[in-house]
RODO-2510 file (C-alpha; in nm, 4 decimals, decimal comma):
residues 345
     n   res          X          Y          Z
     1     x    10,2115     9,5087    10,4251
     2     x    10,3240     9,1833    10,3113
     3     x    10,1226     9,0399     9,9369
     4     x     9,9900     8,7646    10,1571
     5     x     9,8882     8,9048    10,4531
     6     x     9,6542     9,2139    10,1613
     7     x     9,4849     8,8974    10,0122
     8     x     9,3946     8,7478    10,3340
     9     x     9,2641     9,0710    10,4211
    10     x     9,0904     9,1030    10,0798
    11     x     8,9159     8,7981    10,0987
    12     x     8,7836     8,8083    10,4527
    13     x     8,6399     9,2025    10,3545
    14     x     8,4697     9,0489    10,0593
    15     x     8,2935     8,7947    10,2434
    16     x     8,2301     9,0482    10,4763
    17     x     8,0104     9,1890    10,2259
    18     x     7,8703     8,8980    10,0515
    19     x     7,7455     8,7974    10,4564
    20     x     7,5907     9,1521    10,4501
    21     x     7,4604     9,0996    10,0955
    22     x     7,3054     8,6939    10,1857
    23     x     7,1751     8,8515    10,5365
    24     x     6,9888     9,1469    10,3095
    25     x     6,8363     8,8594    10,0453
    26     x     6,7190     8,6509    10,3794
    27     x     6,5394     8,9423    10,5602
    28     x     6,3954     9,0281    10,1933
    29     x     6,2734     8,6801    10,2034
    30     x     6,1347     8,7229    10,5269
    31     x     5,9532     9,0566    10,4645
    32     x     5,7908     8,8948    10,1328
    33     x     5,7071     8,5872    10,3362
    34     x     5,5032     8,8289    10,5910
    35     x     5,3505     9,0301    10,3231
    36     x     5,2404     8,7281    10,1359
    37     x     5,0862     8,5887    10,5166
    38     x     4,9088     8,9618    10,5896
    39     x     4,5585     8,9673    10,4772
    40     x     4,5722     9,3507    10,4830
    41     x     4,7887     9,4104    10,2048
    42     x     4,6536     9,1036    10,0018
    43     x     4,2865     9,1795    10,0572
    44     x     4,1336     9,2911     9,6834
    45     x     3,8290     9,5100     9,6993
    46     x     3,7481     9,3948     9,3789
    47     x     3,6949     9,0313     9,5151
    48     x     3,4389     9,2270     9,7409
    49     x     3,2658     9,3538     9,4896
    50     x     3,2309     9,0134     9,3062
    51     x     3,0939     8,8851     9,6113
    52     x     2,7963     9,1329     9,6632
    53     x     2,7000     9,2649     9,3525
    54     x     2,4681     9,0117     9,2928
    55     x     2,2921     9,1652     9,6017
    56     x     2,3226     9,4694     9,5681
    57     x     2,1336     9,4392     9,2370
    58     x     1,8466     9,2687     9,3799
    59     x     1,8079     9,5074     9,6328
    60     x     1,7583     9,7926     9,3986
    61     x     1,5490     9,6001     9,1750
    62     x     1,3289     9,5208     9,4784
    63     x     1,4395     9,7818     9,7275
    64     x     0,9695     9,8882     9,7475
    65     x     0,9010     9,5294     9,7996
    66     x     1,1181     9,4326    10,1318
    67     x     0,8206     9,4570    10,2706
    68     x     0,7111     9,1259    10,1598
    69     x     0,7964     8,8304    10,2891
    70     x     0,9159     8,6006     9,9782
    71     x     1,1252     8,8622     9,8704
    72     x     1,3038     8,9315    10,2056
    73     x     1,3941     8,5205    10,2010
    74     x     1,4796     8,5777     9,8667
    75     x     1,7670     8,8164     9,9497
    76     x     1,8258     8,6330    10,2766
    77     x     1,8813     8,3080    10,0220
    78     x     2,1049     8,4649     9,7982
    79     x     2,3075     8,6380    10,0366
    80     x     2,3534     8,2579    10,2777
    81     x     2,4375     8,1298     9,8952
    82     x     2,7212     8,4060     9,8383
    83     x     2,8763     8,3370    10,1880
    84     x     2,8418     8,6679    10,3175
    85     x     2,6197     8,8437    10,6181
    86     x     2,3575     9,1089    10,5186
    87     x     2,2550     9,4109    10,6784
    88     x     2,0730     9,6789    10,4764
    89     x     1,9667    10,0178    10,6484
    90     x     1,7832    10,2700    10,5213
    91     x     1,9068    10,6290    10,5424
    92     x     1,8244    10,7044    10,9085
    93     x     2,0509    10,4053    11,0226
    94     x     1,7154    10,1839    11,0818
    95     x     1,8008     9,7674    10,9776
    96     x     1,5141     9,7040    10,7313
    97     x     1,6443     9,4048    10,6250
    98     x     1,9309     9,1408    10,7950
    99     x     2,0808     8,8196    10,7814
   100     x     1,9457     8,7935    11,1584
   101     x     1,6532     8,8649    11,1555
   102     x     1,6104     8,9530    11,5188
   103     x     1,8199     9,2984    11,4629
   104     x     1,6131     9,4140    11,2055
   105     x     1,3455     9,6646    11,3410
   106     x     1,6681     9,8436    11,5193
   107     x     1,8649    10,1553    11,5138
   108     x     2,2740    10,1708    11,3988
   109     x     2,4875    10,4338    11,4091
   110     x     2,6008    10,5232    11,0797
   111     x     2,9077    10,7223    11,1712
   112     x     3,0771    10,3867    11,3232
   113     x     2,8983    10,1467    11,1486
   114     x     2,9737    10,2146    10,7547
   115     x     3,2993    10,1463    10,5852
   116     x     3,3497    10,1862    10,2415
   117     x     3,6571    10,0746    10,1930
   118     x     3,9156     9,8579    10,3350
   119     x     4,1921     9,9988    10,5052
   120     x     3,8747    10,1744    10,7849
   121     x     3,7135     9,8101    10,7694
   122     x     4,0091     9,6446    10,8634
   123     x     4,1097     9,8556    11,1513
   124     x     3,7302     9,8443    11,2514
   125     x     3,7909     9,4733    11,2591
   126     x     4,0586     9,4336    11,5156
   127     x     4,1825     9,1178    11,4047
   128     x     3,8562     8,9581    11,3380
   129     x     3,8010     8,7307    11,0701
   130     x     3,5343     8,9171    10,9060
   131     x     3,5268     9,2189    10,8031
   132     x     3,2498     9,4675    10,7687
   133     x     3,2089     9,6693    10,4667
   134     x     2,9387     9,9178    10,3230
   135     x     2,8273     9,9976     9,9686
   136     x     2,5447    10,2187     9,9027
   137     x     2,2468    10,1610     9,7609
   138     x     2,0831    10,3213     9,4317
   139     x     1,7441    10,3643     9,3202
   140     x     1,8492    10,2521     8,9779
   141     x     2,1604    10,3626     8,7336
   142     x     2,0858    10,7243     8,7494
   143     x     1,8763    10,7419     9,0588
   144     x     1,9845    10,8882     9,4130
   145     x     2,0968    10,6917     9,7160
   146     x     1,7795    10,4806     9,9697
   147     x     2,0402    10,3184    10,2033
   148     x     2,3819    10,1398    10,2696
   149     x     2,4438     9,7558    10,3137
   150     x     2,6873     9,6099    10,4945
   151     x     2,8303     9,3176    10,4269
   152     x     3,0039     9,0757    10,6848
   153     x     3,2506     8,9186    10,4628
   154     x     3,5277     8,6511    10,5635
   155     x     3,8256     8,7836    10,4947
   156     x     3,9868     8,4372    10,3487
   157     x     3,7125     8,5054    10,0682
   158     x     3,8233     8,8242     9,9639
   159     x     4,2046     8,7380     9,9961
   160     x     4,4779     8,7501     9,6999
   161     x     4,7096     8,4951     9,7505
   162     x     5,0355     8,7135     9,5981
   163     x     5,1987     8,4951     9,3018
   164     x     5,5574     8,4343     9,4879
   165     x     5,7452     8,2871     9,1300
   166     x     5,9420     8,6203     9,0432
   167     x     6,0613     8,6669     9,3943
   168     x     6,1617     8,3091     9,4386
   169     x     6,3336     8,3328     9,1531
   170     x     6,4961     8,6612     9,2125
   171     x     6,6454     8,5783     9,5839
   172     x     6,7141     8,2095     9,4389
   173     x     6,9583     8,4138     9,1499
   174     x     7,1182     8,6508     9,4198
   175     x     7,1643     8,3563     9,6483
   176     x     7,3376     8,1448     9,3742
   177     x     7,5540     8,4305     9,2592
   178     x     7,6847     8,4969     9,5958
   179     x     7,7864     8,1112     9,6425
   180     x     7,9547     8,1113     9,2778
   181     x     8,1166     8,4697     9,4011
   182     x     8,2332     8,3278     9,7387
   183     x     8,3511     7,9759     9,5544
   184     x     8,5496     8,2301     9,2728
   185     x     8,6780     8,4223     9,5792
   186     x     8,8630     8,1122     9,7346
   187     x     8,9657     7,9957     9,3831
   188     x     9,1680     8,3285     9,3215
   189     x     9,2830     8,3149     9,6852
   190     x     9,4125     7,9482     9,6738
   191     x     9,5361     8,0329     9,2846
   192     x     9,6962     8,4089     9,4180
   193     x     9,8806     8,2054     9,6580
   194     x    10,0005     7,8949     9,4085
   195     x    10,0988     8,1155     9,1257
   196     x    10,2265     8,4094     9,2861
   197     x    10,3058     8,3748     9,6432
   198     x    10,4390     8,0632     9,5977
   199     x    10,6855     8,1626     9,3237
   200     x    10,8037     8,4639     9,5068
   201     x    10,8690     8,2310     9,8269
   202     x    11,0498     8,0169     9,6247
   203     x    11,2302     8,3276     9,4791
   204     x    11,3096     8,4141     9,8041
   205     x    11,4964     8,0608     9,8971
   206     x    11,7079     8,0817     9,5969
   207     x    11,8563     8,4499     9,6896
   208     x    11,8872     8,3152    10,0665
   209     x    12,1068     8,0336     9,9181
   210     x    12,2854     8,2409     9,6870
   211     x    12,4184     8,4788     9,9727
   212     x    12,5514     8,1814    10,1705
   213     x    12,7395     8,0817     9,8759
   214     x    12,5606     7,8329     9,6774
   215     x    12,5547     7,8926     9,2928
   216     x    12,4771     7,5724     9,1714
   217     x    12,1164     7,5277     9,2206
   218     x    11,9436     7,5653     8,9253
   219     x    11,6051     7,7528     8,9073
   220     x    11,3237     7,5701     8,7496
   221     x    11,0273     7,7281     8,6832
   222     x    10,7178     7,5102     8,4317
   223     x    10,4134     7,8328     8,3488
   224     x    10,4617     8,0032     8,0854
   225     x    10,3752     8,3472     8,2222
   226     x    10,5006     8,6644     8,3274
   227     x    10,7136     8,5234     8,5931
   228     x    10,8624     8,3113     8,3314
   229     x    11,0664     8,6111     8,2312
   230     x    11,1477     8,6979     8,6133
   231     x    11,2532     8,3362     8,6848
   232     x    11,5151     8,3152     8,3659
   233     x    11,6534     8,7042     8,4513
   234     x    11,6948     8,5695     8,8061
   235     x    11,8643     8,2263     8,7101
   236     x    12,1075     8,4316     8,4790
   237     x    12,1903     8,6647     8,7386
   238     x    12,2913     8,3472     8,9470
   239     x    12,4982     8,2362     8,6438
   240     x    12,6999     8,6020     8,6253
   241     x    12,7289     8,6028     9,0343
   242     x    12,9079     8,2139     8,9747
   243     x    13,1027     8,3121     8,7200
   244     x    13,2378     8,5891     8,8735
   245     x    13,2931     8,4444     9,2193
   246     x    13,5048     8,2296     9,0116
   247     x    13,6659     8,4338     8,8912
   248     x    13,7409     8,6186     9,2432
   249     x    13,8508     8,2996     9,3717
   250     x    14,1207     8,2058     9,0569
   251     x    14,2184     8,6133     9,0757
   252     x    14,2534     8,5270     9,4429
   253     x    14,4800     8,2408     9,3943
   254     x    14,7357     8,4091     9,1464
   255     x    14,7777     8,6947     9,3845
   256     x    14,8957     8,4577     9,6851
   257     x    15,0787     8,2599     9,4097
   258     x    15,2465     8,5660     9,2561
   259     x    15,3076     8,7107     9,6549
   260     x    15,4658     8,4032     9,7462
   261     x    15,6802     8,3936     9,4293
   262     x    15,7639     8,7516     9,4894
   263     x    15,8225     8,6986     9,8150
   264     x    16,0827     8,3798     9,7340
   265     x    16,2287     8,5571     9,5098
   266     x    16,3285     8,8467     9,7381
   267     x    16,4380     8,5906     9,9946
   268     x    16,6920     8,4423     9,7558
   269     x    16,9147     8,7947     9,6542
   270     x    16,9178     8,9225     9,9759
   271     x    17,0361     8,5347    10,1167
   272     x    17,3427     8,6240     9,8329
   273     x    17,3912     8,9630     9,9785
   274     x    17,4136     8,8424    10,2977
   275     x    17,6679     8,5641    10,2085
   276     x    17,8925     8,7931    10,0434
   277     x    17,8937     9,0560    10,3336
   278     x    17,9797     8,7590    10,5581
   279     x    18,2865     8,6611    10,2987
   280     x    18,4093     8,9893    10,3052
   281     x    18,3896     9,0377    10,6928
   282     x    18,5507     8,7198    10,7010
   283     x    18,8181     8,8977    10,5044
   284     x    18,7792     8,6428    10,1928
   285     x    18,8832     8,9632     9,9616
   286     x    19,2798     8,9687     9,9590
   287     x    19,2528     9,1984     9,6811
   288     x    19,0947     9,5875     9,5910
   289     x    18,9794     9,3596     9,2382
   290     x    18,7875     9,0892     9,4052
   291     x    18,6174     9,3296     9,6421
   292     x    18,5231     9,4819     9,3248
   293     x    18,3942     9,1580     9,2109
   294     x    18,1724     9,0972     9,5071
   295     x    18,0339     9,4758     9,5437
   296     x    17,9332     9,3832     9,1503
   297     x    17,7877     9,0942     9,2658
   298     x    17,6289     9,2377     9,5428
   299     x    17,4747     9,5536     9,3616
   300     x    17,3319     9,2669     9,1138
   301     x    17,1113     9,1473     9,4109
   302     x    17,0217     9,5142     9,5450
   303     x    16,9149     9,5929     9,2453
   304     x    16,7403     9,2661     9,1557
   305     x    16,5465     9,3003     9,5035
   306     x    16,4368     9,6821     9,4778
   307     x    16,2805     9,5310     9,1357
   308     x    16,1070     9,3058     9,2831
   309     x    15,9729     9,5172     9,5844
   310     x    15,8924     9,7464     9,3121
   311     x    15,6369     9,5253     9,0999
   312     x    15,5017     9,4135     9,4393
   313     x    15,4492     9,8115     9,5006
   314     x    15,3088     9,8216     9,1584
   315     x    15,0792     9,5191     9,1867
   316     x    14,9310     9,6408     9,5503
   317     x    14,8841     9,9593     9,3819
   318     x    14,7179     9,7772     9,0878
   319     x    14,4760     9,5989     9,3126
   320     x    14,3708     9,9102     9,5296
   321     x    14,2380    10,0749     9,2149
   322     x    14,5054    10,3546     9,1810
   323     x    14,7546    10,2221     8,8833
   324     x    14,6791    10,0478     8,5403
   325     x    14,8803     9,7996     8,4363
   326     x    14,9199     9,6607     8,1196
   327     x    15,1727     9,3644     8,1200
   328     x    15,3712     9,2510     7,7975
   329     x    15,6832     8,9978     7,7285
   330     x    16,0059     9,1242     7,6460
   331     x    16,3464     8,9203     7,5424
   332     x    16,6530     9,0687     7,5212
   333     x    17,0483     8,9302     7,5173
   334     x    17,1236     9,1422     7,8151
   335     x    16,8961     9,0039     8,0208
   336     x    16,9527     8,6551     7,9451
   337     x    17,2921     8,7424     7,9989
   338     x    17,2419     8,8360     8,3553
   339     x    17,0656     8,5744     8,4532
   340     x    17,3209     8,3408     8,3266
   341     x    17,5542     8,4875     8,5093
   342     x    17,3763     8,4775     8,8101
   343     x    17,3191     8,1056     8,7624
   344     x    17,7228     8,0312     8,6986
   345     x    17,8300     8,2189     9,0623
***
């Protein structure tokens, strides 16, 4: 798998999971939202109790006189004041003393009409707004139970509005670090593919232009970083290849110079051999000494050619690998004296 096509891949996994990770913060927010909007789970019994302990104290002060009059508008007074419905029963389930008064006198039955706490008063609600709750009633501090009253509280008075700041502020954070996480994300991806991938392409062109030939091109490269190093290894690799295609090409040129000097050299002795054979066909040689003379002459050129075929033999075999050859310059008088006797004939 190609560098470029693993950060592509990298990039759209990890916002894969920062979509996962936003779509968990907004269904958080949601579920908080519908918590905060339930008046179950915010209702506060202790808001309850704020609400009718006032009455629930002056009905065991004057629990013996509900018979009188005053004192029942007393407690019908304080209960209108506190915002709430009353109902008190005695132990039998009988309504001694209401809100309405037309129910009092009547019977209720306790098993479906007391609830002493919330969770059994809301259900018994049904998605009214009032709720009806029961607290018993003492004959003083130490005394024994005389009824229950139930209260018909609205449940907007008893209701904790949940303080929202930490989870604002919490699902604000995690939605702010996943935008500077997906922003960092397509920074590294855009600076992954202008430091890296784009250096490596680049790379790429150079040894593409370098096979077809071209050593001139110099590489440039401006960061100071690791692929600094890579870059200048790279360029003086391109310098050795030049230089020694050069020197392939001048190596190249001597050897087709020194064949065709070989090669006009062997033409010219065996031209001279050939001329003499002619002369003596031609019977040019009166004499046993002057076709002594031209065999001499002859044998000159034989042996001058099988020389030269022989450092052509030596210099193929130098150039396949098989032979070393180390050349040197010699001068000597007998030399020089054939050749200028090859020059005077």
């Amino acid at each position: 798998m190609s560098l470029n096509r693993w950060s592509k891949r990298w990039l759209l996994t990890t916002l894969g999971l920062l979509i996962i990770i936003v779509s968990s913060i907004l269904a958080l927010s949601m579920m908080l939202l519908q918590d905060r909007n339930s008046g179950e789970s915010n209702l506060s019994l202790n808001q309850v109790r704020l609400k009718v302990n006032p009455i629930l104290l002056a009905l065991e002060q004057n629990h013996q006189h509900l018979n009188e009059q005053n004192i029942r508008e007393v407690m019908r007074s304080t209960a209108r004041e506190t915002g709430v419905l009353l109902t008190y029963l005695n132990l039998d389930g009988k309504v001694i003393l209401s809100s309405d008064p037309t129910s009092e006198g009547t019977q209720v039955n306790l098993r479906s009409a007391l609830h002493y706490d919330l969770h059994h008063a809301t259900q018994a609600a049904d998605g009214n707004d009032t709720l009806d709750i029961a607290f018993p009633v003492m004959d003083g501090p130490m005394g024994s139970q005389i009824g229950n009253a139930i209260f018909s509280i609205p449940q907007a008075m008893v209701t904790i509005q949940q303080p929202m700041t930490f989870p604002v502020i919490l699902i604000s954070a995690l939605m702010l670090l996943s935008l500077i996480l997906s922003l960092f994300l397509f920074w590294m991806k855009r600076k992954l593919d202008k430091h890296l991938l784009s250096p490596i392409h680049q790379l790429k062109q150079h040894a593409e232009s370098m096979l077809k030939g071209n050593y001139e091109e110099k590489i440039q490269y401006n960061r100071n970083d690791e692929l600094l190093e890579v870059y200048a290894m790279f360029d003086l690799m391109r310098t050795e290849i030049k230089h020694m295609s050069e020197q392939r090409i001048q190596q190249e040129q001597a050897q087709k110079e020194l064949i065709t000097n070989i090669s006009h050299d062997i033409k010219t002795p065996i031209t001279t051999i050939k001329a003499y054979i002619e002369a003596i066909e031609e019977g040019l040689c009166n004499d046993q000494e002057t076709l002594m003379e031209y065999m001499g002459v002859m044998r000159t050129h034989t042996d001058k050619t099988a020389r030269l075929v022989e450092d052509l033999l030596v210099h193929a075999l130098q150039e396949l690998g098989q032979i070393s050859v180390e050349t040197r310059e010699m001068y000597s008088g007998p030399i020089l004296d054939a050749m200028l006797n090859r020059l005077n004939m």
